[in-house]
N, C-alpha and C positions, 0 to 999 in steps of 0.2 A: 188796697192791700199791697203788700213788697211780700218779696222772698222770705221764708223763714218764718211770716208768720202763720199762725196755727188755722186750720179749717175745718170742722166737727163734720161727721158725718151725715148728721144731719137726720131727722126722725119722717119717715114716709112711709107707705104699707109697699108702694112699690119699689124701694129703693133695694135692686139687687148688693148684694155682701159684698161686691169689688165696686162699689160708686161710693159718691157722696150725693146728697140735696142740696141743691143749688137754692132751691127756691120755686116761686108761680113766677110766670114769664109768660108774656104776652108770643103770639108766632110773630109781631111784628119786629120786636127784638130780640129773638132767640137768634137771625143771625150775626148779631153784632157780638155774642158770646164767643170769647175767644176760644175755648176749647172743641178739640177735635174730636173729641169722643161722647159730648156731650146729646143728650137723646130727651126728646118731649115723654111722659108718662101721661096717660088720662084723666084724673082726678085731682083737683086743685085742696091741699086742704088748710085749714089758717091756722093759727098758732095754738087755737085750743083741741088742734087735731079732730077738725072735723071737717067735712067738704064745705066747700064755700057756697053758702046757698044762693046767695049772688054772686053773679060772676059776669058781669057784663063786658069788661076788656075781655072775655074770653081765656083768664090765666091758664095754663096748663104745668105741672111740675117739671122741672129740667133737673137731670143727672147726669155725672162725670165720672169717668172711670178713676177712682182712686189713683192708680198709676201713672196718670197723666201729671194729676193733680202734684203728685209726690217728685216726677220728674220737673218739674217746670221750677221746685224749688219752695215748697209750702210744706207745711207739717199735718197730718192727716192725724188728728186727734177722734178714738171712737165715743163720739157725745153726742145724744139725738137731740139735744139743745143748739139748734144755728142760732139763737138769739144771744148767747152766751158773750 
């Protein structure tokens, strides 16, 4: 990804109104994630929006505070499709 291009917010039950979904992420690389506001949630769920009944790497869902996102130079589109 570069600057300027678009990033959906992304569809999670716990995604507070000022983040986006990143995605499931392992703890082992959640700190290679660049952002600073970025936060683990509890429940991993997969693309058909439902928790992932296996979960063996242990995914857990990671969010960014919109503003970050917005400041770094990316466009914060409201779509709960990250697949898009």
């Amino acid at each position: 990804m570069k600057k300027g291009d678009s990033i959906p917010t992304g569809w999670h039950p716990e995604r507070m109104e000022d983040e986006i979904y990143l995605g499931n992420f392992s703890e082992k690389y959640f700190p290679n994630l660049g952002w600073e506001t970025k936060r683990f949630g509890e429940v991993a769920y997969s693309a058909k929006r439902e928790p992932l009944k296996k979960n063996p790497r242990k995914l857990r869902p990671v969010f960014v505070k919109k503003s970050e996102v917005i400041e770094t130079g990316f466009v914060v589109t409201e779509s709960e499709d990250i697949f898009s």
